[in-house]
LUMVO-49751 format. One record per residue: residue in one letter; x, y, z of N, C-alpha, C in turn. Coordinates in steps of 0.02 Angstrom, whole numbers, plus 32768, in hexadecimal, padded with zeros to 4 digits. Layout:
<ketors>
aXYZXYZXYZ/...
</ketors>
This chain:
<ketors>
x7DB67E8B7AD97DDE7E797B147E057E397B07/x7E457E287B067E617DF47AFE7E777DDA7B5B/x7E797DA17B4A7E6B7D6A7B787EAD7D5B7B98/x7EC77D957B9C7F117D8E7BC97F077D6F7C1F/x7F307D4C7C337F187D337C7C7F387D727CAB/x7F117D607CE37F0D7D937D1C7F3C7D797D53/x7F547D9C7D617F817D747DB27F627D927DE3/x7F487D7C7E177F1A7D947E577F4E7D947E86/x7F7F7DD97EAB7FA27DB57ED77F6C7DD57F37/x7F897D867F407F567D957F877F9F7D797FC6/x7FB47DBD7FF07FCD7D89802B7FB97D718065/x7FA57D5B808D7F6A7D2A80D27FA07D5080FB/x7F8C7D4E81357F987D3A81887F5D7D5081A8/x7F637D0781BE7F1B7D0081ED7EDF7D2781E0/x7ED87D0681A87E8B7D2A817B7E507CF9816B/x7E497CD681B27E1A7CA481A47DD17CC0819D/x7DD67CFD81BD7D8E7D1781DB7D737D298197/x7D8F7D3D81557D9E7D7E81237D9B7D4A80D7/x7DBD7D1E80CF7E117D0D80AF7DC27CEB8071/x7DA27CB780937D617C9080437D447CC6802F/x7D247D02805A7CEF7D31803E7D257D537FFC/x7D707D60800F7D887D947FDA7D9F7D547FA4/x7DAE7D247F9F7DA07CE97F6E7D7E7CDC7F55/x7D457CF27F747D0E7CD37F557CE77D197F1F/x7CFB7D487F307CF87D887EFB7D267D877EC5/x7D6D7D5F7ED57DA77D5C7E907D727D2D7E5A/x7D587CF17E6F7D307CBC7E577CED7CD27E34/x7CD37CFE7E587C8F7D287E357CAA7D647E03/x7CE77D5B7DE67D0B7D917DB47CD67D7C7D5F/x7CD27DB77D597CA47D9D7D0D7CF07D927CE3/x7D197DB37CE77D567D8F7CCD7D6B7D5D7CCA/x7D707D1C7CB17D887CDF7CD87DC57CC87CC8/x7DEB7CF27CA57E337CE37C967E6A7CF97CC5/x7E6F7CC07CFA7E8C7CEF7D3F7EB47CBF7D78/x7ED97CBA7D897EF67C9F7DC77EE47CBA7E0A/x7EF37C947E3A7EDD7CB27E777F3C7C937EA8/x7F5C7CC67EAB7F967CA97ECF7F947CC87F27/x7F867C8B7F477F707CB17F947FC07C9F7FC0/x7FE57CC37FE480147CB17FEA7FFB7CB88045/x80127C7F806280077C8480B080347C9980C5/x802B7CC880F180907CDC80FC80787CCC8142/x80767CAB815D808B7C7781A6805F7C8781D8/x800E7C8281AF7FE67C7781EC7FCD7C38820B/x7FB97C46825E7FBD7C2B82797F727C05829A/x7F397C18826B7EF37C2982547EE97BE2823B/x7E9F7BDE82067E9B7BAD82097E927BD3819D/x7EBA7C0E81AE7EAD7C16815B7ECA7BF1812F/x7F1F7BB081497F367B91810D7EF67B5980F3/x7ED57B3F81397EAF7B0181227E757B2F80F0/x7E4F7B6481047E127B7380C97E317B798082/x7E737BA1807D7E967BB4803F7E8C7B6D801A/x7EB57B4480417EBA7B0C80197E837AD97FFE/x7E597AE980327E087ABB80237E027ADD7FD4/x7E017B2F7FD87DDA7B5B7F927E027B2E7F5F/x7E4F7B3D7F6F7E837B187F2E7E4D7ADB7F16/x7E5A7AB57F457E3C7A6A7F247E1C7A6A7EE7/x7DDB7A927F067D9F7A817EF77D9E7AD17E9C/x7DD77AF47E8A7DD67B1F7E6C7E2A7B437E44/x7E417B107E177E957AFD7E127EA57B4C7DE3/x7E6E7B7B7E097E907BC17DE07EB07BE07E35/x7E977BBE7E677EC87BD27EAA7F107BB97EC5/x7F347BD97ED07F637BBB7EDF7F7E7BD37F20/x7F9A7BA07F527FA57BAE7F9E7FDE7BB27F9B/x80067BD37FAF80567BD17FBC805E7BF18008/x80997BC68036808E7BD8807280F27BF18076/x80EC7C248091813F7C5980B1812C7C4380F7/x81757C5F812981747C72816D815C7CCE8151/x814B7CD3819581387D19818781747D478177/x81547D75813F81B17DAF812A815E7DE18128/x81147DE5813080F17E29811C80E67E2B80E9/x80B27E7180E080A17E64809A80E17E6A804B/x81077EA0806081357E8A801E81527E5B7FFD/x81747E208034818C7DF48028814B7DBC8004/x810C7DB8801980DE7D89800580C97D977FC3/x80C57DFA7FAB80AE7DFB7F7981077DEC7F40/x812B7DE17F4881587DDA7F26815F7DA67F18/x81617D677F4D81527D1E7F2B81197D0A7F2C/x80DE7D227F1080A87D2B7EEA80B17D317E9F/x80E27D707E8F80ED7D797E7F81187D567E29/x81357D3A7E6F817D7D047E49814B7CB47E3A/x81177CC07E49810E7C807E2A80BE7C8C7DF9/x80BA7CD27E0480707CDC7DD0808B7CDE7D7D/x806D7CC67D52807D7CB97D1180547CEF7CD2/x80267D197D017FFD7D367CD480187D707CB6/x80137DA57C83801E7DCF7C6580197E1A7C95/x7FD07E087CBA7FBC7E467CD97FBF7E207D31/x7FC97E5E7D677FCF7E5A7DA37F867E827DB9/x7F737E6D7DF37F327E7D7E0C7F2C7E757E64/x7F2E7E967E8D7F387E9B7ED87F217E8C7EFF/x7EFA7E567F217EB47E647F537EDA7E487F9B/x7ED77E607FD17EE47E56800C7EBA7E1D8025/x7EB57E0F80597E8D7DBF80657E447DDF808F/x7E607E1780967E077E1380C77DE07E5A8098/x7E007E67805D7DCC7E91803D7DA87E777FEA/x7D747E907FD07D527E737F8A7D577EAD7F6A/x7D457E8E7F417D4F7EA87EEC7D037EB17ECC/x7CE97ED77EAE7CA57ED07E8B7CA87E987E43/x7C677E6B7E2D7C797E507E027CBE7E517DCA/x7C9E7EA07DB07CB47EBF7D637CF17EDC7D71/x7D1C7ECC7D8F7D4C7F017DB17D8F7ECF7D75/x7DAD7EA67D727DD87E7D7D467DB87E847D01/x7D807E7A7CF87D667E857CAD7D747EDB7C97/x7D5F7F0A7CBA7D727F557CAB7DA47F5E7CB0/x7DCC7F427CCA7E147F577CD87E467F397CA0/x7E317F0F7C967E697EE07C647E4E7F0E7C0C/x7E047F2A7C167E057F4B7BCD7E1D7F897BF3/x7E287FA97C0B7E367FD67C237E837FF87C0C/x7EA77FCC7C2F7EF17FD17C2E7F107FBE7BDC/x7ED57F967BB37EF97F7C7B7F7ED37FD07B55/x7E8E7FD97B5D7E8280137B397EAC80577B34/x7EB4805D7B727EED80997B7E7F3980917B87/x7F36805F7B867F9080337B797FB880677BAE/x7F8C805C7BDC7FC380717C2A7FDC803B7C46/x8021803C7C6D802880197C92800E800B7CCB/x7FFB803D7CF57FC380217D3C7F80805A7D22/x7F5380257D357F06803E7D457EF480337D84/x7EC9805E7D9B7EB680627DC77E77807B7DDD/x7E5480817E1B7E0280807E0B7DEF80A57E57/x7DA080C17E5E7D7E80CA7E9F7D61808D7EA9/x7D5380907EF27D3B806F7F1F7D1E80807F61/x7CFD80417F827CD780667FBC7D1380468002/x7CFD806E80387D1E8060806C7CDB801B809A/x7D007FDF80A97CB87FBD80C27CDD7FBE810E/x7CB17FF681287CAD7FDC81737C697FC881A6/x7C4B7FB281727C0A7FA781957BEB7F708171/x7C037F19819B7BE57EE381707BA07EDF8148/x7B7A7F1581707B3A7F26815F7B307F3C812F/x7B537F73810E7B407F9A80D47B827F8980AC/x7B5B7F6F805C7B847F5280417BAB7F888016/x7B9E7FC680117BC180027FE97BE4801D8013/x7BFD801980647C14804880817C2F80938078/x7C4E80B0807F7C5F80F6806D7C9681098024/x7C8181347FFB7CA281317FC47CE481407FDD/x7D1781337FB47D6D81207FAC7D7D813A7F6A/x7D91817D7F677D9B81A07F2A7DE181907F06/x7DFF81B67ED27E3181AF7EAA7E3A81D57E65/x7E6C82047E4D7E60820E7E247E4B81EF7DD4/x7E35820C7DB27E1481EA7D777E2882037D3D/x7E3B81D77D097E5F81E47CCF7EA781DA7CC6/x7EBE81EF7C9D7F0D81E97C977F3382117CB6/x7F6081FF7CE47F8382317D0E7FBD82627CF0/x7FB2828E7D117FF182C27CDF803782A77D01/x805682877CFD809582717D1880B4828D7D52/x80C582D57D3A80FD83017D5980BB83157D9C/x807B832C7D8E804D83307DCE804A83067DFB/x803D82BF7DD58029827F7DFC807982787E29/x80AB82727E1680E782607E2D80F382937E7D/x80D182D57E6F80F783047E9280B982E97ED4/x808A82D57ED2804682C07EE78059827C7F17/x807A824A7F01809B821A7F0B80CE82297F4C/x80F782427F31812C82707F4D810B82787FA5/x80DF82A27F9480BF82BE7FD580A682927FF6/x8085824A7FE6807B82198008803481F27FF0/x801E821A7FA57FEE81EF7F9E7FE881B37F82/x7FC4817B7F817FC6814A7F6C7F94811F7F54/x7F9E80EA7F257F5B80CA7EEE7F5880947F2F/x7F0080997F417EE880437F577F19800D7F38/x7F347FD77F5C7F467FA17F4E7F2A7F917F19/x7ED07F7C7F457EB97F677F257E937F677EE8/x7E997FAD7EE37E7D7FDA7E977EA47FD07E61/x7ED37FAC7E6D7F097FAF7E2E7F137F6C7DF8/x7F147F7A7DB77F307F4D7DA07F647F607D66/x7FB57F2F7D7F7FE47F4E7D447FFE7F257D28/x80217F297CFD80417EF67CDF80767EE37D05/x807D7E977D0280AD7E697D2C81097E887D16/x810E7E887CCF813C7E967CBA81527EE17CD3/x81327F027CD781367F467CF481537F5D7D44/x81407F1C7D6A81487F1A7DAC818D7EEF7DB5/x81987EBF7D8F81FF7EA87D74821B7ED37D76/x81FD7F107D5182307F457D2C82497F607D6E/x82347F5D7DAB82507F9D7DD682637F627E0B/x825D7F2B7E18826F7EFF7E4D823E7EE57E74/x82047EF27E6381C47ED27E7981BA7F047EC6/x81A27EED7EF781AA7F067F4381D17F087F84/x81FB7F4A7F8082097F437FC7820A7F1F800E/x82317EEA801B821B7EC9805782307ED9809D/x82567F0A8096825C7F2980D982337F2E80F5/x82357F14813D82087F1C818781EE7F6B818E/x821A7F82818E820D7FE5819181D17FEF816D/x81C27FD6812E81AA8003810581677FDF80EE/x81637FA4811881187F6F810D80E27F9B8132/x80B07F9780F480577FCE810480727FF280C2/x80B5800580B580BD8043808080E48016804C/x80E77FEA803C81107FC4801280D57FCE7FD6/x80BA7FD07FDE80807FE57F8C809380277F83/x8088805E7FAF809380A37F9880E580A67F7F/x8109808E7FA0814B808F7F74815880627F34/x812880397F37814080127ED8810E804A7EB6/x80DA80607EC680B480927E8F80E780D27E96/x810880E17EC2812F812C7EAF817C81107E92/x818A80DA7EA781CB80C27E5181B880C07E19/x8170809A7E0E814780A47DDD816480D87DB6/x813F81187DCB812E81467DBC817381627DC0/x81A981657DE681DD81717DD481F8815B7D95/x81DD81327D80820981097D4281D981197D03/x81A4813E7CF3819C81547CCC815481387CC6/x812D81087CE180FA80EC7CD580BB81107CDF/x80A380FC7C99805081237C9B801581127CCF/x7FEE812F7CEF7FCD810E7D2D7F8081397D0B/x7F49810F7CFF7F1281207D037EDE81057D22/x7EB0813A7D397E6881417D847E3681347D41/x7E1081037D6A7DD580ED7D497DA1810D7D6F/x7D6081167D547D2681417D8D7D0381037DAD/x7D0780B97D8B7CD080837DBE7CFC80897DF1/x7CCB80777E227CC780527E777CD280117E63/x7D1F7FFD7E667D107F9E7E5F7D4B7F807E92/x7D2B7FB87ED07D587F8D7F0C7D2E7F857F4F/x7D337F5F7F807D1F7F767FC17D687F607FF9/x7D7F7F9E80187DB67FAA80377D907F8F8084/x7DA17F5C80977D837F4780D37DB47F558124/x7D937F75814A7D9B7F9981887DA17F7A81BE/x7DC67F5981D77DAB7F3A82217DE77F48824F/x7DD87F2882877E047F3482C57E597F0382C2/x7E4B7ED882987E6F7EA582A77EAE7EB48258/x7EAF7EE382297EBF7EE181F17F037F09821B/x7F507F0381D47F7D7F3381F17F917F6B81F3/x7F587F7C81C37F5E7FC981BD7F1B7FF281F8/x7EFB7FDF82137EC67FE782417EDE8022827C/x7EC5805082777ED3808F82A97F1E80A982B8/x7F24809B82757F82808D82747FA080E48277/x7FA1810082AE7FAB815282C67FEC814E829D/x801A812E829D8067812D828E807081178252/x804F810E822C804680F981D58091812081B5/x808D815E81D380AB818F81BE80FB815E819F/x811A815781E38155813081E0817080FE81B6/x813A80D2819F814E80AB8159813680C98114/x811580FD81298118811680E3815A813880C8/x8177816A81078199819A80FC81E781678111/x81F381368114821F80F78109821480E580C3/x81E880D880AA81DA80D0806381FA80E28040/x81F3811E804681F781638021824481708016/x825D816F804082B08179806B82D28148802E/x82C380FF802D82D780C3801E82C580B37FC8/x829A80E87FBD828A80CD7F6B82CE81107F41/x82EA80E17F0F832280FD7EE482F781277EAF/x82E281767ED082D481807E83830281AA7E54/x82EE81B37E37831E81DC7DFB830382257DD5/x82C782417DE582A982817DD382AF829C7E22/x82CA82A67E4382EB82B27E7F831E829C7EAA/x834682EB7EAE839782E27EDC837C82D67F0F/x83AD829F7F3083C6828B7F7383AB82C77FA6/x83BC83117F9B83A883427FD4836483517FC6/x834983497F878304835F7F7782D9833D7F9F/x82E382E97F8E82C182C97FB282CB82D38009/x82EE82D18024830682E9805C82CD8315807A/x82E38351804F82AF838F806B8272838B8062/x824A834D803782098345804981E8830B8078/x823582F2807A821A82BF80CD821482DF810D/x823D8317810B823C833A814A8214835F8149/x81ED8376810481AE83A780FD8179838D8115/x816C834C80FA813483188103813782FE8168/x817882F08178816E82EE81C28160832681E4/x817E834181EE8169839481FF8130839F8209/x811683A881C880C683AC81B6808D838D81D1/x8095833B81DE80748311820C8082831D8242/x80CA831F826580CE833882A5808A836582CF/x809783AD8296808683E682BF803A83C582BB/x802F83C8827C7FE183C882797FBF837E82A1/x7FDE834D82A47F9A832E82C37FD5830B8321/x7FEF833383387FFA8344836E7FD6834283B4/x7F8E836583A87F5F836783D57F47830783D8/x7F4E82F6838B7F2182B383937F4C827883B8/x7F94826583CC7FC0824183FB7FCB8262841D/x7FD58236846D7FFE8241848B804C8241848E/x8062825984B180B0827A84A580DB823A849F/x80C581FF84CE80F281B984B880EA81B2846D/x80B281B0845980A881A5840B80D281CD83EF/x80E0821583EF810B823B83C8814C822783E4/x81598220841C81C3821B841281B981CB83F8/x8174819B83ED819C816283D481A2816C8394/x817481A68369817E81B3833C81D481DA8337/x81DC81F0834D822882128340825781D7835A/x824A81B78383826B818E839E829081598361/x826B81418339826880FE830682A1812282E2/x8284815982D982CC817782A48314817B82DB/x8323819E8305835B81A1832C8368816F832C/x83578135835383828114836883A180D88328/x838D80C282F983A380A782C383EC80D182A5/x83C8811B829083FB816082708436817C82B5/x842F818082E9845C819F831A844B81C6831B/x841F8202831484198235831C83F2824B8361/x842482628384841F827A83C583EC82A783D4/x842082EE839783FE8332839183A58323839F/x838C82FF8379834E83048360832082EC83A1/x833B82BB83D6832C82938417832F82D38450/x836B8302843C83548346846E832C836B8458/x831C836F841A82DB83B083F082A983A08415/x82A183528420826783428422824983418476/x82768349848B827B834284E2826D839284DA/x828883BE84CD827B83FC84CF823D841984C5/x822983F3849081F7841A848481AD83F284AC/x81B083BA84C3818C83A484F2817E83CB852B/x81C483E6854381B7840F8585819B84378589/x81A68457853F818584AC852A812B8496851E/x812F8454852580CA844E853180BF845384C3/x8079844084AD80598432847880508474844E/x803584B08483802C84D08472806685128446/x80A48509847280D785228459810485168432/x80E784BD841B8117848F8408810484B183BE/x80AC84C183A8808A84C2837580AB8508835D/x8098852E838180A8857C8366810A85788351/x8134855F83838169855F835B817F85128326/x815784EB8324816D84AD8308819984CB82C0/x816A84F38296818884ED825C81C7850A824A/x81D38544828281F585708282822C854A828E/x8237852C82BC8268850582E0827184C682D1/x824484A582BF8246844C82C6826284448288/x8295840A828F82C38409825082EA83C0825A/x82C7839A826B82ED8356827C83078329824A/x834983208259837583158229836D82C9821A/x835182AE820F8345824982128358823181D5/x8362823E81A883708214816783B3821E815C/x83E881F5814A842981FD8142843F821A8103/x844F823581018476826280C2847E822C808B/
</ketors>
């Protein structure tokens, strides 16, 4: 294993409750060749003062404070000021298992991929320290599968990942559009992968994805919308303009009908709503009135047949 340094990027808001425990797991790394870059993006908590106590007392941390721009903008000037070879992800209120930087760094150099990536558990229960397993595929991904996989909306843990810094230059680092913050990771791993990069699943557990009420992705029914903004907004190039098109409207569609029963109807026109009124699209503001009237049940049996909302601009 050569002794390349690690860049830890971490962005804060108001992660006082969270912010030492997942520091204090970067610090228990059996790796010790590593930075810790915590970027505060404008909380209002008491997380700048702990950040900065850790700095003091540990000159592999470093505090950097933004107005708030979300997570893209924080992991980007993180980014711009980490110096290490390799990039490494941790959010402020989740941990890492010891061995997770030590496997990973032989990992990525053994199989000379550009992103690795790993399982993990889901922790929603302070109590039990394994919470529920957090799967992923394993091994070297077949490209053209993984991509089409991508495509559809899947995506690598943040925090499972580690890639090379230089690798993440190559495409413009992250998205900072407002639209597309919660999915600004799934769209730099599907440019990634648009651009040709090898992505391999490790079989350790060397994450814990932490659950709570107060996080921004938390019972987030409408996730949908910045992903499929993401998606819209990333330039790829192994797919036309209409291709992509027809699997945004496949992918909405699809969520529509099927989890329908689980919102109420405000929830769905704000879901159609976000798109209209930005795009103009009228058409799509009467589909949706229409098919309200016609009740859930009729909406389901003709959705696919019929539903065809036009939201992404040519």
């Amino acid at each position: 294993m050569e002794n390349n340094l690690i860049s830890v990027i971490t962005p804060a808001y108001n992660a006082e409750k969270y912010i030492e425990q997942t520091i204090a797991s970067v610090q228990k790394q059996t790796y010790p060749n590593w930075e810790l870059i915590v970027v505060d993006d404008g909380s209002t908590d008491q997380t700048p003062k702990i950040v900065q106590e850790l700095a003091s007392a540990d000159e592999r941390i470093h505090y950097i404070k933004q107005s708030n721009g979300r997570q893209g903008k924080a992991r980007n000037t993180a980014i711009y000021h980490a110096t290490g070879e390799y990039l490494a992800f941790l959010d402020a209120d989740d941990l890492w298992h010891p061995d997770k930087l030590t496997l990973q760094v032989n990992c990525i150099q053994q199989q000379n991929a550009d992103v690795v990536f790993c399982r993990g558990w889901w922790l929603k229960d302070e109590n039990n320290p394994e919470g529920f397993p957090m799967d992923a595929p394993v091994g070297l991904q077949d490209s053209a599968a993984f991509y089409t996989k991508q495509l559809q909306g899947y995506s690598i843990p943040m925090l499972s990942a580690m890639v090379k810094r230089k690798t993440v230059l190559s495409v413009g680092g992250f998205d900072e559009d407002l639209r597309i913050q919660n999915a600004e990771d799934y769209q730099l791993w599907l440019r990634l992968s648009d651009s040709g990069c090898s992505f391999y699943g490790m079989q350790e557990r060397l994450f814990y994805y932490r659950v709570h009420a107060n996080q921004s992705t938390h019972d987030d029914g409408m996730a949908i919308i910045p992903a499929l903004w993401a998606t819209h907004r990333a330039e790829l190039t192994k797919v036309t303009s209409q291709e992509k098109r027809s699997i945004l409207l496949s992918r909405l569609n699809r969520y529509i009908i099927h989890h329908i029963d689980e919102h109420k109807w405000s929830r769905f026109i704000k879901l159609v709503g976000m798109y209209i009124s930005p795009l103009n699209k009228p058409a799509a503001a009467i589909a949706a009135t229409f098919f309200r009237c016609l009740g859930k049940s009729v909406f389901k049996q003709w959705g696919y047949r019929y539903l065809n909302l036009q939201i992404f601009p040519k």
